[in-house]
C-alpha positions in Angstrom: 16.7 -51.8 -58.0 16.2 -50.6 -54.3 14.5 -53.4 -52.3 11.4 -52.1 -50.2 11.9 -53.1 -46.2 8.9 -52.6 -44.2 9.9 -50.1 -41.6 7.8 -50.5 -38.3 9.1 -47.6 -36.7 8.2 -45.1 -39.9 4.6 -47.0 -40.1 4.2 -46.2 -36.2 5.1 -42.8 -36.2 2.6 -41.8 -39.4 0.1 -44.0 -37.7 0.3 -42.0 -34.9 0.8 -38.4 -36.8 -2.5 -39.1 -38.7 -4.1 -40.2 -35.5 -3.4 -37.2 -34.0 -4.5 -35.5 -37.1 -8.1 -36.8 -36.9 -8.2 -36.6 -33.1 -7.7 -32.4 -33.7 -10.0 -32.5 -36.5 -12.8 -34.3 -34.7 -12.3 -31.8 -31.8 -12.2 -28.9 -34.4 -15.2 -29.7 -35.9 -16.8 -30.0 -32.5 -16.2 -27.1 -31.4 -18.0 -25.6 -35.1 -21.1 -27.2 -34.6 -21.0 -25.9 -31.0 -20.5 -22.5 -32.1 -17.7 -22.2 -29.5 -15.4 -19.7 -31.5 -12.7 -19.7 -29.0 -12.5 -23.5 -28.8 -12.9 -23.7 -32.4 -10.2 -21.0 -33.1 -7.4 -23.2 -30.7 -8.7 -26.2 -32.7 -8.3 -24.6 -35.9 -4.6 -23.5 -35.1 -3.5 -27.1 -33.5 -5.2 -29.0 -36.3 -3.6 -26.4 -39.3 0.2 -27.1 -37.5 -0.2 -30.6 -37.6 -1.7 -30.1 -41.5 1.1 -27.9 -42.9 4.3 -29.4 -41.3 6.2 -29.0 -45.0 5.0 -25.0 -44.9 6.3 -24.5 -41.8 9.7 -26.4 -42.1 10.1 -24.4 -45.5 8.7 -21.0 -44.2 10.8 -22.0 -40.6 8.4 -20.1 -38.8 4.8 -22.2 -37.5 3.6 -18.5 -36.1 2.4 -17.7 -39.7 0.3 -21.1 -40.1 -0.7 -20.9 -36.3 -2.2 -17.2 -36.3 -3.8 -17.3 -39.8 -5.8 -20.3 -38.9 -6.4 -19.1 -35.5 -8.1 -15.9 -37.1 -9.8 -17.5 -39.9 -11.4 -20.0 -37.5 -13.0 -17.2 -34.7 -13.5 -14.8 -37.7 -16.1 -17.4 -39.4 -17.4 -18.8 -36.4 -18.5 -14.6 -35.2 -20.0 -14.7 -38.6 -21.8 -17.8 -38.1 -23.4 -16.3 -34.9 -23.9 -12.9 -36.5 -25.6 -14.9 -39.3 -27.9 -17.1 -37.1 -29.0 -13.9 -34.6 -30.2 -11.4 -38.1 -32.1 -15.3 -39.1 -33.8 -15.3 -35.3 -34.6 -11.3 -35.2 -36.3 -11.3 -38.7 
């Protein structure tokens, strides 16, 4: 049977990776309720690297992750404006 050492060094470093993490995501989510679709597009892109390290080291290429979250993010925050200026001209 393996015996479990408690590894400082590993708890620091996902401490920190999941500080980060919620750091983005608080900026992120910011940035939605602002409506700010560039802002929230950059978030969206930093926050979905962090997310999907295992999909980029398998895929060995973060430019898929990066631009797909980068146009998903602006592409539903123009529909969010586009949504709330038809509500206001009705």
């Amino acid at each position: 049977m393996e015996s479990r050492k408690f590894k400082g060094h590993f708890v620091s470093r996902v401490g920190a990776g999941y500080g980060g993490d919620g750091s983005v995501y608080v900026m992120f989510t910011s940035a939605v309720v602002a409506r700010k679709r560039m802002n929230a597009a950059t978030w969206s892109s930093v926050w979905y690297l962090l997310s999907s390290f295992a999909v980029i080291h398998y895929t060995e290429n973060w430019v898929y992750v990066a631009t797909g979250s980068w146009i998903g993010a602006f592409t539903a925050i123009s529909f969010m404006h586009w949504r709330s200026s038809r509500r206001c001209s009705a």
